[in-house]
DSSP file (Angstrom, degrees, kcal/mol; ACC not computed):
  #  RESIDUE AA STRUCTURE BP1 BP2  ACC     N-H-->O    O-->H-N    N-H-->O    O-->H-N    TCO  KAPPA ALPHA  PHI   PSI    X-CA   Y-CA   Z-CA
    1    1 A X     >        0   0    0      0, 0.0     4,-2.1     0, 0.0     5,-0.2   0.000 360.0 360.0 360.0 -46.3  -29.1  -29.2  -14.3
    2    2 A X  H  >  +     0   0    0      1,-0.2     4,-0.8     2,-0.2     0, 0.0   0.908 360.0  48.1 -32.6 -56.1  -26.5  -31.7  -15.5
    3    3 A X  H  > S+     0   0    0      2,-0.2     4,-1.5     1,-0.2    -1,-0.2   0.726 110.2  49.4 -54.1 -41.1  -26.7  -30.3  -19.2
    4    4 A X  H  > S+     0   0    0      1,-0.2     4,-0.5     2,-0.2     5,-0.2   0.917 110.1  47.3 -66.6 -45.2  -26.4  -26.8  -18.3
    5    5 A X  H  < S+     0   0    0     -4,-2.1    -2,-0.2     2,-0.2    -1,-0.2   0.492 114.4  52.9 -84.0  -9.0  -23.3  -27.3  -16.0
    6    6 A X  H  X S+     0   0    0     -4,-0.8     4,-3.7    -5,-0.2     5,-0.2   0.866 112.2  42.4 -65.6 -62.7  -21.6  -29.6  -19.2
    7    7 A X  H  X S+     0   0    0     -4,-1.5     4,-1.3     1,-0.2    -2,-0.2   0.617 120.1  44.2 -80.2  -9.1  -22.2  -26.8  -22.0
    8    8 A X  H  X S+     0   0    0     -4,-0.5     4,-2.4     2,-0.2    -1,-0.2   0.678 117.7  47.6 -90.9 -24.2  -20.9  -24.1  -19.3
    9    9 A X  H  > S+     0   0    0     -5,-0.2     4,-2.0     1,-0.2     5,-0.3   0.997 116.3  38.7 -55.4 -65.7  -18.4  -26.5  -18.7
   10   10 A X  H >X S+     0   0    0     -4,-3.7     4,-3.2     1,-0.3     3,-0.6   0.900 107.2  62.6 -47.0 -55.6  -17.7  -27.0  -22.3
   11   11 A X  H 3X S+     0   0    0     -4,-1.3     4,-2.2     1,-0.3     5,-0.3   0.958 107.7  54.8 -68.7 -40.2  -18.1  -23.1  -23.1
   12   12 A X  H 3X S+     0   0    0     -4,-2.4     4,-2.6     1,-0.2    -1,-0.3   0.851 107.4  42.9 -18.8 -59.3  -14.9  -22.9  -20.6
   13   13 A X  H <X S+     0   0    0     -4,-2.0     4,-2.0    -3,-0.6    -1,-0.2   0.785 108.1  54.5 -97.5 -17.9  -13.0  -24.8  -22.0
   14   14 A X  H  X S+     0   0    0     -4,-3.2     4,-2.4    -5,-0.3    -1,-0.3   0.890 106.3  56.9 -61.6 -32.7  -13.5  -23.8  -25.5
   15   15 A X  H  X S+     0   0    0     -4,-2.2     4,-2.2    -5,-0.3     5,-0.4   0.847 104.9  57.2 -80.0 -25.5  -12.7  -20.3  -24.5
   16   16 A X  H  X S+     0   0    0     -4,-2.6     4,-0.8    -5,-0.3    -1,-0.2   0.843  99.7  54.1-107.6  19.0   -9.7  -21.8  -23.4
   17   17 A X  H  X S+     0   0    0     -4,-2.0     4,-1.7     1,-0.2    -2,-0.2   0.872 111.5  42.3 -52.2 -58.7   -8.6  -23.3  -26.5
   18   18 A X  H  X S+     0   0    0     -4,-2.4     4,-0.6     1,-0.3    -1,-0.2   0.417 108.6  58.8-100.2   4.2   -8.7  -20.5  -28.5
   19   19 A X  H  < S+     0   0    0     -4,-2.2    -1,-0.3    13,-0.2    -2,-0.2   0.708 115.2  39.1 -27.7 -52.0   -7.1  -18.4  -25.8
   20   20 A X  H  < S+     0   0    0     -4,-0.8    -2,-0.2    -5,-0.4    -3,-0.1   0.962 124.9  38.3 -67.6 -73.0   -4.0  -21.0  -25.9
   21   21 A X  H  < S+     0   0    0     -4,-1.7     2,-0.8     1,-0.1    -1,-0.2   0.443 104.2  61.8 -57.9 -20.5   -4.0  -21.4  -29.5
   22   22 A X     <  +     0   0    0     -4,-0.6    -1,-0.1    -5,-0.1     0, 0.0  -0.946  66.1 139.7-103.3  97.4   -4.8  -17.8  -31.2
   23   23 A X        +     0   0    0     -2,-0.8    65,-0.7     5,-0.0    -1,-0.1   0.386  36.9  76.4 -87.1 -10.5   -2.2  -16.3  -30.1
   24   24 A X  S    S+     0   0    0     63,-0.1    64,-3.4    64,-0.1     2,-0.6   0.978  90.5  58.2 -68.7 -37.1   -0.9  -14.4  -32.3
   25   25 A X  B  >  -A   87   0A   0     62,-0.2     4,-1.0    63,-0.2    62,-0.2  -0.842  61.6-150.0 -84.8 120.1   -3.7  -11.3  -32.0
   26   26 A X  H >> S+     0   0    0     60,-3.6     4,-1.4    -2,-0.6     3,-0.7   0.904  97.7  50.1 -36.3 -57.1   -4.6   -9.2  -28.7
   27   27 A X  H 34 S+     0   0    0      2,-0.3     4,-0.4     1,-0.2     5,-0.3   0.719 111.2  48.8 -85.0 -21.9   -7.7   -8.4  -29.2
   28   28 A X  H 3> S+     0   0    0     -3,-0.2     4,-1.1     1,-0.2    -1,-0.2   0.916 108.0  56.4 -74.9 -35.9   -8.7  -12.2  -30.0
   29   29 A X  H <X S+     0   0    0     -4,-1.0     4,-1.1    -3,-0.7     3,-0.4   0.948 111.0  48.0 -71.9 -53.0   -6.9  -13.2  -26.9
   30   30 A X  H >< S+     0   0    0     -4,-1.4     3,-4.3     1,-0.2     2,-0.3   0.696 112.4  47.2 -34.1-109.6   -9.6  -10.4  -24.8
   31   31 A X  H 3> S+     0   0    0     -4,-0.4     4,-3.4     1,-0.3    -1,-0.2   0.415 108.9  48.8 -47.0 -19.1  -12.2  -11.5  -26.1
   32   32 A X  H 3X S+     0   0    0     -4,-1.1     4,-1.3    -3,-0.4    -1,-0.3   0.849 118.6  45.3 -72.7 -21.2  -11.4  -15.1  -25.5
   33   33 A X  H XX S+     0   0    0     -3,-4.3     4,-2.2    -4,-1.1     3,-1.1   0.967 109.6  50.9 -73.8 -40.4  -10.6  -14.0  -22.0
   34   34 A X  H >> S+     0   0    0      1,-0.3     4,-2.6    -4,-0.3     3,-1.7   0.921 111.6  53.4 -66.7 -59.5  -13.7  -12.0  -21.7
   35   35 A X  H 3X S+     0   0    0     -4,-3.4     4,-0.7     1,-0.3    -1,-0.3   0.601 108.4  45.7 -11.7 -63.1  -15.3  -15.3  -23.0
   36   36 A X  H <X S+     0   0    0     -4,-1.3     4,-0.9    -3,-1.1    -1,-0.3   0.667 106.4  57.2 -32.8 -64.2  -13.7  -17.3  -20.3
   37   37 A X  H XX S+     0   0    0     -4,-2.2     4,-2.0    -3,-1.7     3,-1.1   0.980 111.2  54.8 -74.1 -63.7  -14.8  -14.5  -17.2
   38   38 A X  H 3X S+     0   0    0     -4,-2.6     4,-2.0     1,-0.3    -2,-0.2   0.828 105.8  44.4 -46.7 -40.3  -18.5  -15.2  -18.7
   39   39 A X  H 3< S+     0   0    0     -4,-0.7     4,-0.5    -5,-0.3    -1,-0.3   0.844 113.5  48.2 -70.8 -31.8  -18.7  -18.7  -18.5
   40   40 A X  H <X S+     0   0    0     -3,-1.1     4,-1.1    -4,-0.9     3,-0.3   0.734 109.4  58.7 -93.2  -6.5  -17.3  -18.9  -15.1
   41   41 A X  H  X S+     0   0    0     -4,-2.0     4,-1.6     2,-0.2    -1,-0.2   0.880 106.3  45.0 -35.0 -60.3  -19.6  -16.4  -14.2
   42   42 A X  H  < S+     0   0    0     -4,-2.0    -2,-0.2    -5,-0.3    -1,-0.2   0.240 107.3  56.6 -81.2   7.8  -22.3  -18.2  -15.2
   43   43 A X  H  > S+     0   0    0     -4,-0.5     4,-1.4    -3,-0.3     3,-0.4   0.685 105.6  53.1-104.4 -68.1  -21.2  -21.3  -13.6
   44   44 A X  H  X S+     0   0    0     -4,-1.1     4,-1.5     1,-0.2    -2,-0.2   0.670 109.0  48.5 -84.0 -27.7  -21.0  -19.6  -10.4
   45   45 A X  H  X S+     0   0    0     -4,-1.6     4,-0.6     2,-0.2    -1,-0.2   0.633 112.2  49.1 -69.1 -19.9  -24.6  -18.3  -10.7
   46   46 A X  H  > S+     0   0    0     -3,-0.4     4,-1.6     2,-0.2    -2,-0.2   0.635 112.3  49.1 -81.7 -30.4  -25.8  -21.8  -11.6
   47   47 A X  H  X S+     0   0    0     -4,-1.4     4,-2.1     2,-0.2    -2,-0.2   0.978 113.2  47.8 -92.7 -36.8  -23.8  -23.1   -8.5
   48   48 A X  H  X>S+     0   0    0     -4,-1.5     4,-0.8     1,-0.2     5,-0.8   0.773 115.2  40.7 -53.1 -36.2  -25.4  -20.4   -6.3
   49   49 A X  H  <5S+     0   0    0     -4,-0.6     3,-0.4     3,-0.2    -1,-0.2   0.925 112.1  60.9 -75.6 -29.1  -29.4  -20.9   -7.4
   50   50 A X  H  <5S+     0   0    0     -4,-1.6    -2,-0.2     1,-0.2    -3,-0.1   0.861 117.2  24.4 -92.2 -30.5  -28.6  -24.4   -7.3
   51   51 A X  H  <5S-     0   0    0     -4,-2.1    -1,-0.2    -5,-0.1    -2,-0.1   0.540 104.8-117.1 -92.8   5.1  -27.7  -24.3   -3.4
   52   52 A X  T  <5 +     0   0    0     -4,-0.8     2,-0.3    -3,-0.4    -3,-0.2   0.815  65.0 144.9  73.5 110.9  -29.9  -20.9   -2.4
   53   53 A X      < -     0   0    0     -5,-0.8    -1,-0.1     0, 0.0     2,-0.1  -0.797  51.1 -85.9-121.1 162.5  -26.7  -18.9   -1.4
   54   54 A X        -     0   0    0     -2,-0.3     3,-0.5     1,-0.1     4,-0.2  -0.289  18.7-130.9 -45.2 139.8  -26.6  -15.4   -2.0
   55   55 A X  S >> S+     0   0    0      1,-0.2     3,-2.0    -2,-0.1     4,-1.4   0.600  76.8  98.6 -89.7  10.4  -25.8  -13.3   -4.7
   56   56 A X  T 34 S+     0   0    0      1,-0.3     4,-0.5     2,-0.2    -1,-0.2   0.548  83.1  48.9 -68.9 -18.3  -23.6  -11.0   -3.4
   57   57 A X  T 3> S+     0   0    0     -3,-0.5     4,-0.6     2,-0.2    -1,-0.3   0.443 103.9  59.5-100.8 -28.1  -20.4  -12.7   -4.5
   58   58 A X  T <4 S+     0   0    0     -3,-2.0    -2,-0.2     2,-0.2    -1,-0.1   0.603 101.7  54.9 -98.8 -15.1  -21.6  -13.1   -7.9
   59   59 A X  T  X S+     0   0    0     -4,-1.4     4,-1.4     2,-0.2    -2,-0.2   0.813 108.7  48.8 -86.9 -36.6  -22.0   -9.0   -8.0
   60   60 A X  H  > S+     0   0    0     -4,-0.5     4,-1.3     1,-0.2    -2,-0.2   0.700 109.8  55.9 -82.7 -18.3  -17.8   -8.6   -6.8
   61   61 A X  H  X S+     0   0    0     -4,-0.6     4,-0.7     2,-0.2    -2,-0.2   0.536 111.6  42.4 -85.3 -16.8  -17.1  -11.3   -9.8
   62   62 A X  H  > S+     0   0    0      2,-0.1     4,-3.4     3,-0.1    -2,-0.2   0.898 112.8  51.8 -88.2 -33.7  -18.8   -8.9  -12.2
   63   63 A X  H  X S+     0   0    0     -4,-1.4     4,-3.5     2,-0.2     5,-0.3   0.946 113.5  40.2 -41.2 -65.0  -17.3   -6.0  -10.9
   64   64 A X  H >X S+     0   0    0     -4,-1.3     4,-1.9     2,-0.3     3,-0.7   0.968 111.1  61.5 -65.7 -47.8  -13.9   -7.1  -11.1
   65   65 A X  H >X S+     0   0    0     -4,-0.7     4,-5.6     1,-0.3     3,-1.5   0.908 105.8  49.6  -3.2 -77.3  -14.7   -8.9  -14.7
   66   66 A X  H 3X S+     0   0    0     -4,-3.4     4,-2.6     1,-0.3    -1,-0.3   0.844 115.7  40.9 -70.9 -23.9  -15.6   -5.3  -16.2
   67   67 A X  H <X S+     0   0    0     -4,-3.5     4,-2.7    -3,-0.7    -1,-0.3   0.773 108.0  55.6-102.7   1.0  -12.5   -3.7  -14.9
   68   68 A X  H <X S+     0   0    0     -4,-1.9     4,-2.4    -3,-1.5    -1,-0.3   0.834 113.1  44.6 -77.1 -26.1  -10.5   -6.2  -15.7
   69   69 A X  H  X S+     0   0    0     -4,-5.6     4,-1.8    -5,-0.4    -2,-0.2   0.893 109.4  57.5 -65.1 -28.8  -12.1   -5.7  -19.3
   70   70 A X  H  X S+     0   0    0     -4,-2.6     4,-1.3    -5,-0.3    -2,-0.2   0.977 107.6  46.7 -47.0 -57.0  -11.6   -2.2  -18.8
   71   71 A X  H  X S+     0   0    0     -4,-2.7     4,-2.7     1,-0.2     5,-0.2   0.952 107.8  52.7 -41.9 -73.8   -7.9   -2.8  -18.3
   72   72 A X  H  X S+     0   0    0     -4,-2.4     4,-2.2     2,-0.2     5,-0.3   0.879 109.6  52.4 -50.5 -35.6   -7.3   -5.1  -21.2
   73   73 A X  H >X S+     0   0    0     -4,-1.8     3,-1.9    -5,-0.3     4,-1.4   0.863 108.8  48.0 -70.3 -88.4   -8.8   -2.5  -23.5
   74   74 A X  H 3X S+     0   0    0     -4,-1.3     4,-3.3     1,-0.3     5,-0.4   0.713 113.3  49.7  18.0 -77.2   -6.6    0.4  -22.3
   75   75 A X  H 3< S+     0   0    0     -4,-2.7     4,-0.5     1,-0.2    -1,-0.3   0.774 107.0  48.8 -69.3 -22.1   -4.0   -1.7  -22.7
   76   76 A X  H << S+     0   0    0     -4,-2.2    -1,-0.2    -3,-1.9    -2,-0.2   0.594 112.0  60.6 -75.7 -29.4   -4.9   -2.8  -26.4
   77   77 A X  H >X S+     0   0    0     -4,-1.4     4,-1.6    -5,-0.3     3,-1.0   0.909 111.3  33.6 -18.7 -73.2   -5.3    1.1  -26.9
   78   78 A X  T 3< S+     0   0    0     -4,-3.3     4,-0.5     1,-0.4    -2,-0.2   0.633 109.1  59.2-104.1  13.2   -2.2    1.9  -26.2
   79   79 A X  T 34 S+     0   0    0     -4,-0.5    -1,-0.4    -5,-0.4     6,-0.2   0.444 113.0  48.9 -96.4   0.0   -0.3   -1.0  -27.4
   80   80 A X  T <4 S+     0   0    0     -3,-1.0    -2,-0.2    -4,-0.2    -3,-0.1   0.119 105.5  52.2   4.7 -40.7   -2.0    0.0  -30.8
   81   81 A X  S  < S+     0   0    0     -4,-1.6    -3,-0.2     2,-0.1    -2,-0.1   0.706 117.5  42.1 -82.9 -41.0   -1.2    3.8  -30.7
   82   82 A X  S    S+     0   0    0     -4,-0.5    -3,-0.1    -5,-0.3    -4,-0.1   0.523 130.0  20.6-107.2  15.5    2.6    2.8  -30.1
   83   83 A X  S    S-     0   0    0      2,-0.1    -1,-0.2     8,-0.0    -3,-0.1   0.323  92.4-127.8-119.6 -33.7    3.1   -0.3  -32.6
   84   84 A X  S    S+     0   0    0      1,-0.3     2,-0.2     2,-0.0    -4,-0.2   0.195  78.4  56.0  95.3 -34.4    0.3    0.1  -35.2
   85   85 A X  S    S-     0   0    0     -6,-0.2    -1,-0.3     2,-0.1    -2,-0.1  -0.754  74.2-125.9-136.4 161.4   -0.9   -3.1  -34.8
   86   86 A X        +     0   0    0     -2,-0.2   -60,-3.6    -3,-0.1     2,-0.5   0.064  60.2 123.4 -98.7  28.4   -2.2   -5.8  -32.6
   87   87 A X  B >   -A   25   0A   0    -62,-0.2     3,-1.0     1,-0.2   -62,-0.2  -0.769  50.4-151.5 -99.7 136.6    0.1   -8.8  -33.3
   88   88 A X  G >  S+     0   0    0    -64,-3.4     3,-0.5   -65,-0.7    -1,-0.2   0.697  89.1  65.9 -79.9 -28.2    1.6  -10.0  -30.5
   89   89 A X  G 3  S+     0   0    0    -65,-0.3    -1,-0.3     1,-0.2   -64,-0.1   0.174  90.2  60.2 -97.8  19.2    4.4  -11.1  -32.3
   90   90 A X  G <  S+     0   0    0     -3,-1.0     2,-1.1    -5,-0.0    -1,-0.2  -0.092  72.7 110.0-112.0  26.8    5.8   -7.8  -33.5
   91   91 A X    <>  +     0   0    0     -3,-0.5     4,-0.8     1,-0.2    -3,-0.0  -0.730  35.1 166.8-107.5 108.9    6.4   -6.4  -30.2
   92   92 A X  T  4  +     0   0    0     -2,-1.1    -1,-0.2     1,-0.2    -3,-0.0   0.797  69.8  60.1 -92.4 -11.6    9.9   -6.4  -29.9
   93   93 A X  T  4 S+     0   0    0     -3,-0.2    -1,-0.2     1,-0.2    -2,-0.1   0.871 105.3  49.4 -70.4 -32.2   10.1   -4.4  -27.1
   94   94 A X  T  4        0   0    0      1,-0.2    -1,-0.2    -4,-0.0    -2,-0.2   0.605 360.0 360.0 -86.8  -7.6    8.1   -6.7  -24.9
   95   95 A X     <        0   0    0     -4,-0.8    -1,-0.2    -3,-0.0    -2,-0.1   0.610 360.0 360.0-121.9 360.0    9.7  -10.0  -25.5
């Protein structure tokens, strides 16, 4: 159980490396959130079998996941239709 909760640990923290550090693209930064929502997902389903709780909690953390993936795609839509591009650093409007 140790091993599993290290490499979820680990997959965390990786996603949030390349979250900090690719910056420079949108879509790299979703997926690295999306990345991120998964792990702690799975983290929070490991800490629930591991005490018998419910799942019911782990079903409103998926929900809100997809629409917060919904959102970022939307928004990577139309931040794409009105630059051209996904480089964060050509948005001049936004910074």
């Amino acid at each position: 159980m140790f091993m599993y909760m290290c490499v979820l640990v680990t997959m965390f923290f990786s996603g949030l490396f390349v979250y900090v550090c690719k910056y420079k693209h949108f879509l790299i930064m979703l997926l690295s959130l999306e990345f991120i929502v998964l792990s702690l997902y799975m983290i929070l389903m490991l800490y629930f079998s591991l005490y018998l709780y419910e799942y019911f909690m782990g079903m409103v953390f998926l929900s809100m996941s997809v629409c917060e993936g919904v959102l970022g795609l939307s928004l990577l839509v139309s931040v794409i239709r009105s630059h051209g591009s996904d480089m964060i650093l050509s948005f001049d409007s936004l910074w």
